[in-house]
N, C-alpha and C positions, 0 to 999 in steps of 0.2 A: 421571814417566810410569809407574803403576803399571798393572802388565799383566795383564788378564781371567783368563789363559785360567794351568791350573796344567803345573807341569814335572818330570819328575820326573830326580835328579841321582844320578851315581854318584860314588866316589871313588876316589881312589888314594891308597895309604898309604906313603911313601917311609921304610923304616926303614935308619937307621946302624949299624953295627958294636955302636956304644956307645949301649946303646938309651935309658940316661939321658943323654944330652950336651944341653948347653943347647944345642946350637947345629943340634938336630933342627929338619926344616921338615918339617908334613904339608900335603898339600895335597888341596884336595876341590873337584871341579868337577861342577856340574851340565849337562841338557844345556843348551847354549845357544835357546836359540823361533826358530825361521825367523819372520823376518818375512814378510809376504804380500807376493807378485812383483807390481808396482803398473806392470811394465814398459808393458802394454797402455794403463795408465791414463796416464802420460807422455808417451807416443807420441800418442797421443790426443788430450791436453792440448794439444800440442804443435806437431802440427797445425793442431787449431783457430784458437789465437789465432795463431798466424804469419800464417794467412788474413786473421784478424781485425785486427791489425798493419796486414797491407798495405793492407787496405780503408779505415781509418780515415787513413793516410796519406797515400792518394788524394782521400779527400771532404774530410779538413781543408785541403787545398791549394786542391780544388778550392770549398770552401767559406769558406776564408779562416776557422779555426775553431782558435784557439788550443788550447783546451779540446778537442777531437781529435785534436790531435795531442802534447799533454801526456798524453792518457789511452795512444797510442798507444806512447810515450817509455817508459811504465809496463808498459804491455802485452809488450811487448819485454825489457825488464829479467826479465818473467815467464817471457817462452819459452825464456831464457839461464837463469834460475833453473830451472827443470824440469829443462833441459839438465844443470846441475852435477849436481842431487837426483838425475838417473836415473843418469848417470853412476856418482858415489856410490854407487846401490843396488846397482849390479851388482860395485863390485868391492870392497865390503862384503863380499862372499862369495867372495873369493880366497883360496886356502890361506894359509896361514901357511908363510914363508921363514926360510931363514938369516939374511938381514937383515932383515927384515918378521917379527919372533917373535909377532906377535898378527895377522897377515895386514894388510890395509889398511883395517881396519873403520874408523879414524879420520877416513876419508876423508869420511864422510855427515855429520862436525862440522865438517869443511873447508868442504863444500857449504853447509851452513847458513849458515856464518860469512860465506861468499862473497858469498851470495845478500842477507840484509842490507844487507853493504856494496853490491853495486849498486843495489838498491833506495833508499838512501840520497843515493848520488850522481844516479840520475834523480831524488831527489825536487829535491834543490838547482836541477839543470837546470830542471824546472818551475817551480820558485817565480821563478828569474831571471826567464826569460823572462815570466812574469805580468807582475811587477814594469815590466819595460821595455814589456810591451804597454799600461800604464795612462797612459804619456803618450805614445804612438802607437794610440791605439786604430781598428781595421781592422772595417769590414762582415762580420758575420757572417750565412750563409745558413743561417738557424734551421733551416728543414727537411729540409735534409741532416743537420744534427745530429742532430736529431732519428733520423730515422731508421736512421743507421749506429749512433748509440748504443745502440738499441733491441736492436740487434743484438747489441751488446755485454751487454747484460742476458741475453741468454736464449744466448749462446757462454759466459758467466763461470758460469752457474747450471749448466749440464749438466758445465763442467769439474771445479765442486766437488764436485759430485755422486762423479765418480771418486774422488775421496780420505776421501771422507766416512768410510768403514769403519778406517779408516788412521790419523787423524788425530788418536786419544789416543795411541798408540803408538811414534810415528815423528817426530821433530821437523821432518826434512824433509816427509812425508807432511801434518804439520800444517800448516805455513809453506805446501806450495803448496797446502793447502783456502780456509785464512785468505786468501794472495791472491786466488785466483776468489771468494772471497763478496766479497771489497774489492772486486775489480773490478767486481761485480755492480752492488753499491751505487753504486761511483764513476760506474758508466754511466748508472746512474738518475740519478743528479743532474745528470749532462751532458743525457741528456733535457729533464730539466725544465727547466733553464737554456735549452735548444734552442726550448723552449714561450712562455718568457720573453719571449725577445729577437725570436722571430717574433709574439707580440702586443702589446710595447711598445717594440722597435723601442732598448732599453738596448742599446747596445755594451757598456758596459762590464760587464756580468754576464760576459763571455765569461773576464777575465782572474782576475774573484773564484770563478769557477769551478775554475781553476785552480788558484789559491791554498788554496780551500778544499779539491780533488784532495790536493794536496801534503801538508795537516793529516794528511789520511786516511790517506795510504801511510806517514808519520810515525809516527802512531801506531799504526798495526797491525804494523812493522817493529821497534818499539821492545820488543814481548817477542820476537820469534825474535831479535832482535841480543844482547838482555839473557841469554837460553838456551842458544846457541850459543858465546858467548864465557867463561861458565860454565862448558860443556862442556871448549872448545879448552882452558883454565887446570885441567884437573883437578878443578873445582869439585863437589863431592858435588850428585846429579842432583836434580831437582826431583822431591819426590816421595820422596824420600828425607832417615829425621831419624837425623839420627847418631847422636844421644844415643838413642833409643828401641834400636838396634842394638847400641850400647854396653852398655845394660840388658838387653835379651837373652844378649847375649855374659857379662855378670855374674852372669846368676846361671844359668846351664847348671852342672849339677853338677858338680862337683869345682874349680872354674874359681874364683881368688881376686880374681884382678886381669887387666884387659884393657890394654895401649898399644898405642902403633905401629899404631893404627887408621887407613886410608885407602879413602874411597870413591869412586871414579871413572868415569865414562862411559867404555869402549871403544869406543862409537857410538853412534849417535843411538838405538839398541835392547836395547843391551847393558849391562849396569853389573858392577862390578867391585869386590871387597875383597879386602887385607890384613890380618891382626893377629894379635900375639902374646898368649897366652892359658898364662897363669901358673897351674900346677895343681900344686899341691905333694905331692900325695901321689901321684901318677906319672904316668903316659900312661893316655888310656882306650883302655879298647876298641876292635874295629876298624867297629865299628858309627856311632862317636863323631862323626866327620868327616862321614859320609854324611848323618846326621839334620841336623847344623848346614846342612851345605849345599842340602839341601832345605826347610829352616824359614826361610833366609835367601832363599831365591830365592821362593818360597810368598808370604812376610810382606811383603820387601822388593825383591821385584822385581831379586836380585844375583844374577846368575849364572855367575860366574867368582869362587871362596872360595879364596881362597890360606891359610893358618893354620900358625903356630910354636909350638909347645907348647913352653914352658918350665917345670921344676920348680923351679928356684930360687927363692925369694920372696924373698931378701936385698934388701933396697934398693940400688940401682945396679945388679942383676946384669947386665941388659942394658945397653946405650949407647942404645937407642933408646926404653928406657922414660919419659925425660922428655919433656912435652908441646910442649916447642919444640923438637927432634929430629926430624928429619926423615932 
């Protein structure tokens, strides 16, 4: 998730007694980007399809319409997902505690992670129920479908619309765009199925509707799952090449050798490094930390630079210089 907009980052220089001890830690942080408050756009969301929920619940009963109330099943899983994302976004911006030493930014890789998984388990609920409606198959009232679906087109379009500005930046912000466009879609094709089965009178289009509903949420769930679970394991963020950071960090002047490199998500908006940085002929400047830390968050979208200057070059000096050290 490489971010548009540039930052500019100060540092703090932490010096020891013993101002060559390998065991100095500098550290340089830039500031962190507010993300944009999407509260309104949540709430919004939120609203909407609740309505839209209950409406499609109604007319699938009252229409006897699998496929509305499979899209409904989905739709709900969404307003639960918004729920976690907005939640998330708000206490993403809680100070940092005693026990909480990075505040609870984590929280918005929680939501994602969350959101996924239910996503996941309505899609299985829908695929069952398909499955058992193809040897019961039930009258479907096309033109109710029709019409509440409709609905569901032009409620799924105006919700993505809110996220739209959001949706490189914020993994949750993405995930709920990506659903309202799915939903968009998946409404469309209940329509059309609705058009179907009110001129040729097929039942069974109602349950392959569904079925093919399910493919959809499948695989538009299958990158936030693949992202967020990335995220939650520390995994170095999309958008992010180690090795390119690495080569940066190697040939900054004076700098011999780089380990103990780690890159991490602190939330779905935040990224994070560590590493020790082997400069044998002594500490630089107090300028040294501020540049990195502004070139790293610039280049690579890091903005929390933790860094150990070591002068020793001897092989072994540190314990965490070998690359399966952790």
């Amino acid at each position: 998730m490489i971010q548009e907009r540039r930052h500019t980052g100060h540092d703090h220089d932490h010096d020891h007694p013993h101002e060559h001890s390998q065991r100095d830690h500098h550290h340089a942080m830039g500031h962190a980007h507010t993300p944009k408050d999407f509260g309104r756009a949540f709430l919004l969301g939120i609203v909407l399809n609740t309505g839209f929920v209950i409406a499609e619940v109604v007319y699938g009963i009252l229409g006897n319409s699998l496929a509305l109330l499979a899209d409904a099943g989905h739709n709900l899983s969404d307003v639960l997902g918004l729920l976690l994302a907005w939640g998330a976004s708000v206490l993403v911006k809680r100070a940092p505690t005693q026990r909480y030493t990075y505040g609870l930014r984590s929280t918005s890789i929680l939501a994602a992670l969350g959101n996924a998984g239910l996503l996941l388990l309505v899609t299985g609920g829908i695929a069952w129920e398909a499955i058992l409606r193809f040897d019961e198959p039930n009258a479907v009232v096309g033109q109710t479908v029709i019409i509440v679906a409709a609905f569901g087109v032009a409620i799924n379009l105006g919700s993505a619309v809110l996220f739209m500005t959001g949706r490189k930046e914020d993994l949750n912000v993405r995930g709920a765009f990506l659903h309202m466009m799915g939903d968009a879609i998946i409404s469309l094709g209940v329509v059309i199925a609705g058009f179907a089965i009110f001129y040729t009178g097929w039942q069974w289009l109602d349950p392959v509707v569904s079925l093919i509903i399910a493919v959809l949420i499948l695989a538009g769930t299958w990158g936030l799952l693949r992202d967020s679970v990335n995220l939650a394991l520390h995994g170095v963020p999309q958008g992010i090449d180690i090795e390119r950071v690495r080569t940066y960090l190697k040939t900054l002047e004076g700098v011999s050798e780089v380990h103990d490199l780690h890159v991490w998500a602190m939330s779905t908006t935040e990224n994070a490094l560590t590493a020790h940085l082997i400069m044998p002929r002594g500490y630089p400047d107090a300028s040294f930390l501020g540049m990195v830390s502004d070139a790293l968050q610039e280049r690579f979208d890091i903005h929390h630079v933790t860094i150990q200057i070591e002068t020793d070059d001897t092989p072994n000096a540190c314990k965490l210089a070998p690359a399966e050290v952790v």
